[in-house]
C-alpha positions in Angstrom: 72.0 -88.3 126.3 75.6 -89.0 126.8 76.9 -92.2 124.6 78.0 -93.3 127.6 74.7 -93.4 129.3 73.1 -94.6 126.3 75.4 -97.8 126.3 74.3 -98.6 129.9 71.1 -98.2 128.9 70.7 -100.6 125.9 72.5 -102.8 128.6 70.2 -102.7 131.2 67.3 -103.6 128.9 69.2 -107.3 127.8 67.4 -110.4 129.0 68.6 -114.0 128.8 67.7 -116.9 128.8 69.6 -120.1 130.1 69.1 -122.9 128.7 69.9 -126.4 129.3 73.4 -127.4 127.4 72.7 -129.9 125.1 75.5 -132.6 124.8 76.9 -130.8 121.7 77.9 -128.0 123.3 78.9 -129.6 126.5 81.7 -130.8 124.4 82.4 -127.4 122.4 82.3 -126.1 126.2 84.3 -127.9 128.0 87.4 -128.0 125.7 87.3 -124.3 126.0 86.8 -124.3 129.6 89.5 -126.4 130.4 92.1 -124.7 128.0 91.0 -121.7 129.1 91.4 -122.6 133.1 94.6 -123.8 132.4 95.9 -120.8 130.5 94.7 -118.8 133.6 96.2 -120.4 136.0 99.4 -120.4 134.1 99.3 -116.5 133.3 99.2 -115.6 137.0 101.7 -118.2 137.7 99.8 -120.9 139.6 100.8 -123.5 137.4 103.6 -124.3 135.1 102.6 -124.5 131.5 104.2 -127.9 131.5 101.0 -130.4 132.4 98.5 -127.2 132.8 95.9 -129.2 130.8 96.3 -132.3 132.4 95.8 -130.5 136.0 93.3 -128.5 134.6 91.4 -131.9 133.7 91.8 -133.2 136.9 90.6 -130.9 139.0 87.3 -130.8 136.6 86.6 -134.9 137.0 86.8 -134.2 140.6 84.4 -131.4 140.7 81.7 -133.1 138.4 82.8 -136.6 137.8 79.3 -137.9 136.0 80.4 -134.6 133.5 77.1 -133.0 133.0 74.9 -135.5 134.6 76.6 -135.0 138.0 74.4 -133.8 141.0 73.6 -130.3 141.5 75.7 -129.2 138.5 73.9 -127.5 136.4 75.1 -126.3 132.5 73.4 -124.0 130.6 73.9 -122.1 127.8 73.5 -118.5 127.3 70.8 -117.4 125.0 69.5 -114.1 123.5 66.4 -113.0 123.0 67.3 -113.6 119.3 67.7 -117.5 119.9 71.7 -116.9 119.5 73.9 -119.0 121.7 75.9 -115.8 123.3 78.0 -117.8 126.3 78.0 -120.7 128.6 77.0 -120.8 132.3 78.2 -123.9 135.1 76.1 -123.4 138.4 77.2 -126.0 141.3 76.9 -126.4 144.9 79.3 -124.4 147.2 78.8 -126.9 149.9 75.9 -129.0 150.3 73.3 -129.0 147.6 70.2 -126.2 148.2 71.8 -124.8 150.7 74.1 -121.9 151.4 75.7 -120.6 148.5 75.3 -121.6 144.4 78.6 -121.3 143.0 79.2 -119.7 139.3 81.8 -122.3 138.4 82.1 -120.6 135.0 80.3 -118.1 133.2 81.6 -116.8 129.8 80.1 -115.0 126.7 81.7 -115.4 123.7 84.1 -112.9 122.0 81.8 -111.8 119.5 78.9 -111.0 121.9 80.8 -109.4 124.5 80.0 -105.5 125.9 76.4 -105.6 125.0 75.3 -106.4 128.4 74.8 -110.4 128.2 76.9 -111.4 131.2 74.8 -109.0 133.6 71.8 -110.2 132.4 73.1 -113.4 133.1 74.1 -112.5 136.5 70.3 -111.6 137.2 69.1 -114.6 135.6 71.6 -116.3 138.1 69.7 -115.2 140.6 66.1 -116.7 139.4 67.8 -119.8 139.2 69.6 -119.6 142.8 66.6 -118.9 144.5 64.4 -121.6 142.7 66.7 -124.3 143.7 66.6 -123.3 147.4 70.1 -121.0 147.9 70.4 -117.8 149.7 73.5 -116.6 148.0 75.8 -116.8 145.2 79.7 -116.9 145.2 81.9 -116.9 142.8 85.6 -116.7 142.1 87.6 -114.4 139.4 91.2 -114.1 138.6 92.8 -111.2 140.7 94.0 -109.5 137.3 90.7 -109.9 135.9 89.8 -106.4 136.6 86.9 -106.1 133.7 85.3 -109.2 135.4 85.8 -107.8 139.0 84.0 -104.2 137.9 81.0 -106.1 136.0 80.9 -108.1 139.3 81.1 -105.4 141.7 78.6 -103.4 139.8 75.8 -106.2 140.0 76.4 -106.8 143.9 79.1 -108.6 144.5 81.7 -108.0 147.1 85.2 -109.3 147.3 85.6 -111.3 150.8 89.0 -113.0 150.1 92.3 -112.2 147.9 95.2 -114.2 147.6 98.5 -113.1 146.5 101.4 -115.0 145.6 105.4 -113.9 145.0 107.8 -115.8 143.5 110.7 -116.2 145.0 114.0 -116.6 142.2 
């Protein structure tokens, strides 16, 4: 078998769990996330780097403003079949609660567990999860230069339906 081939293999056979995020790592999470979100939106020139975090805040007490307790959020964390914490997961409402579209607001594996096939079997265990709570669909969004995102996306089912593209003029 081709190593190649054998890679996608052990891949295919990962599960997951997700498990609810305890408050510990709601806190370990969401300084990541909203560093991270803001260093995004600065690399592909959204944002200045000037107030980033402070935006980057803001837009997150908006979207869930009870934190982890608000509405039709839901948090999880990532877990092996091992027991090891491998990422962090934040499902939401597109639109109305259980109904339409869940949204992956974030999904991330850490460094050192990333390429052995944990954010596709999230991505399946997404879909459990979506269909439990009452939605048809699931949407998500991903940086445009984000292309090893985009391919794990496209290759579980996804399709692009929008693109925007900015130039700076200067």
């Amino acid at each position: 078998m081709d190593p190649a081939d054998a890679r996608r293999e052990i891949k295919r056979q990962v599960r997951v769990s997700l498990a609810p995020m305890t408050a510990p790592a709601w806190a370990t999470w969401l300084g990541l996330a909203l560093r991270t979100y803001a260093e995004d939106k600065i690399r592909i020139g959204a944002w200045p780097a000037d107030g980033a975090e402070a935006k980057a805040r803001d837009e997150f007490a908006k979207l869930v403003p009870d934190g982890r307790s608000t509405p039709g959020h839901d948090f999880r964390s990532i877990v092996s079949e091992a027991g090891e914490t491998v990422g962090a997961l934040w499902l939401g409402p597109d639109e109305a609660i259980g109904q339409g579209s869940l949204f992956i607001w974030d999904i991330g594996i850490d460094a050192e567990f990333r390429g052995r096939g944990y954010a596709r079997a999230a991505l399946e265990a997404i879909e459990q999860v979506a269909r439990a709570l009452g939605y048809d669909s699931i949407r998500l969004h991903v940086f445009g230069d984000n292309e090893v995102a985009r391919r794990l996306y496209r290759s579980a089912g996804y399709r692009e339906t929008d693109v925007s593209m900015l130039k700076r003029l200067g």
